[in-house]
C-alpha positions in Angstrom: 15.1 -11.8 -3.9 18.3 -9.7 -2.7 18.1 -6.8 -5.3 14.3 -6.8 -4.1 15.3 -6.4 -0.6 18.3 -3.5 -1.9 15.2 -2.1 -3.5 12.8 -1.7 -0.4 15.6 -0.7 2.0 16.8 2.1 -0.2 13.0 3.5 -0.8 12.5 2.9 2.8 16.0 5.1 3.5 15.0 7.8 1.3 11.5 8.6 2.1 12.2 8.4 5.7 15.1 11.1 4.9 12.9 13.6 7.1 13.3 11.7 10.1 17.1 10.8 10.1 18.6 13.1 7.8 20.0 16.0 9.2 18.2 19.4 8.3 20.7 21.6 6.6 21.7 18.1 4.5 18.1 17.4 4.1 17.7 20.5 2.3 21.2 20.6 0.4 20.0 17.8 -1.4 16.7 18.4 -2.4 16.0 21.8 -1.7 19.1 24.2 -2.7 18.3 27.9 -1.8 15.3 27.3 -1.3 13.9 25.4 -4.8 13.4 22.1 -5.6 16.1 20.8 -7.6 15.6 18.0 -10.0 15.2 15.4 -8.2 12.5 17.2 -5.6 10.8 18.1 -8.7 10.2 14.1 -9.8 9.2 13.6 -6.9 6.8 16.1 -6.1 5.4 15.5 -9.7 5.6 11.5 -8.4 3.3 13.1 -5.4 0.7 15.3 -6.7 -0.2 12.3 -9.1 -0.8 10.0 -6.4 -2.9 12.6 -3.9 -4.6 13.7 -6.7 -6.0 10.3 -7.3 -6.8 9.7 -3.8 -3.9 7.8 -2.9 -2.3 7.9 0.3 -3.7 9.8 3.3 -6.4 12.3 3.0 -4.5 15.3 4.2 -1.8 14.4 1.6 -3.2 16.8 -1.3 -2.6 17.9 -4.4 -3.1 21.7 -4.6 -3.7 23.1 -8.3 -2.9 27.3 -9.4 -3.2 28.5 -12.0 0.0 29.4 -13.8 0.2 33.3 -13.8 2.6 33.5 -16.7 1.5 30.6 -18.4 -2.0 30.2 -17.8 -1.4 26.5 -17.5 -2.6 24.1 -14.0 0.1 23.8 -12.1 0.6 21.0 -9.4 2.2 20.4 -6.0 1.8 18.3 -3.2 0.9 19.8 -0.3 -0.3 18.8 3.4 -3.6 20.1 4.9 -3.5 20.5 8.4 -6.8 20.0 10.8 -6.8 23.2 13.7 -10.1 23.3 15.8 -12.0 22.1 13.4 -10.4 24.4 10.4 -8.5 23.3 7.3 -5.1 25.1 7.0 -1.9 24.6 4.6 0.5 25.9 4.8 4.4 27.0 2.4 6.7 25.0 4.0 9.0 27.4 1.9 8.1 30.8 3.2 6.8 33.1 0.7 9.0 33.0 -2.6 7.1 30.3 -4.0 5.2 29.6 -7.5 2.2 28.0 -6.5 1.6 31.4 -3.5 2.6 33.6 -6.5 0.2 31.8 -8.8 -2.9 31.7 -5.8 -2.3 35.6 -4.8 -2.7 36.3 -9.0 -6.0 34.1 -9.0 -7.3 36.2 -5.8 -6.5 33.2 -3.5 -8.8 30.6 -5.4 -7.1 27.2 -6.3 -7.9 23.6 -6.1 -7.8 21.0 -3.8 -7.9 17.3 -5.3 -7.5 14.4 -3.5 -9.7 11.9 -6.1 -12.2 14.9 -6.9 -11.6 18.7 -7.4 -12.6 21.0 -4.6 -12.5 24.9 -5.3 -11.2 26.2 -2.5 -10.5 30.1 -1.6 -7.0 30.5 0.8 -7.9 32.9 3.6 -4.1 34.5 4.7 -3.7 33.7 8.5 -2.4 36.8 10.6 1.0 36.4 12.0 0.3 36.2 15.3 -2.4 33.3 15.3 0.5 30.7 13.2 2.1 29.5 16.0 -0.5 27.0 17.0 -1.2 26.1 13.5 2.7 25.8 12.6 3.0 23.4 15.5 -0.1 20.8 14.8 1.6 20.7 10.6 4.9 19.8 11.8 3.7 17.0 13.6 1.7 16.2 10.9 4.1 17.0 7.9 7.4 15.1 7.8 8.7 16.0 5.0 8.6 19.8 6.0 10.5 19.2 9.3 13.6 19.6 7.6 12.4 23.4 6.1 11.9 24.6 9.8 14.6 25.1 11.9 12.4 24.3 15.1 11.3 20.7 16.5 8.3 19.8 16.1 7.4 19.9 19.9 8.8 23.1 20.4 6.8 25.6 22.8 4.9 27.9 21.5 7.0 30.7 21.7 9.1 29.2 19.6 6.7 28.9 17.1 5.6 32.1 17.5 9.2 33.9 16.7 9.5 32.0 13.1 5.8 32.6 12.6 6.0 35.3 10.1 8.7 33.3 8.1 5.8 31.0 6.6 2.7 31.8 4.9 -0.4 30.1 6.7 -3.9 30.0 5.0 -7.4 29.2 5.7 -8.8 27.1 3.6 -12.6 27.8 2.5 -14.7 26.0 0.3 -16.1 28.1 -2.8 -20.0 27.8 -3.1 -20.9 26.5 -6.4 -23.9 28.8 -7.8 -27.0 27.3 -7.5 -29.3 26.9 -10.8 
């Protein structure tokens, strides 16, 4: 019974690492320069299964490129944010990022799964519109508090200045051809 309590009290401590951890230790650990180390990697691998069998919440997706080197489905977890009455996601690691390379290469098609595959087409948000989007994923988004150096009930303005440091996108649903 006590290395099953150790057990939950140490999964408890590390997926709550958003909320307690400092930032720039947050990211040392999991995210050096910017890239998922080893361990990030697991567990994103850990998360993209789940959401892409519809476990967990609904906005916790599992967003599928295809790789433009390799040709091969790639998978990451991703968040999708709810905005007057839109579907946004948004890089939670600015631009330099496989899965944006791979969707820009594909002409912004990819899929969504969470259970079932949607096709979706990413419509690229202008800079100056972010700011209200960037502030309703942070509150929904944990685990990307750490990658902004802004709380997540900043004021807009705030938003607004580190707005063109992440890469926003509408998400559309691709019509499926009629027979």
């Amino acid at each position: 019974m006590l290395i099953f309590a150790i057990i939950v009290a140490a999964l408890t401590a590390f997926f709550t690492m958003p909320w307690w951890m400092p930032r720039k230790w947050y990211r040392a650990l999991l995210y050096p320069n910017h890239k998922p180390n080893a361990l990030a990697r697991a567990l994103n691998s850990l998360g993209s299964w789940a959401s892409s069998r519809g476990v967990g919440p609904s906005f916790m997706v599992t967003l599928e490129t295809i790789g433009r080197k390799t040709g091969r489905t790639m998978a990451v977890p991703i968040v999708v944010t709810d905005f007057n009455g839109e579907r946004y996601i948004v890089s939670m690691l600015g631009d330099n990022v496989a899965w944006l390379r791979n969707m820009v290469a594909a002409d912004n098609e990819a899929v969504l799964r969470y259970g079932s595959p949607e096709r979706v087409h990413l419509i690229d948000v202008p800079i100056a519109e972010r700011a209200p989007i960037l502030r309703a994923y942070l509150k929904r988004a944990p685990g990307a508090r750490p990658h902004f150096d802004i709380n997540r009930d900043a004021p807009l303005e705030e938003f607004a200045r580190i707005a063109s440091r992440y890469p926003v996108f509408r998400v559309a649903q691709v019509r499926e051809p009629t027979r």
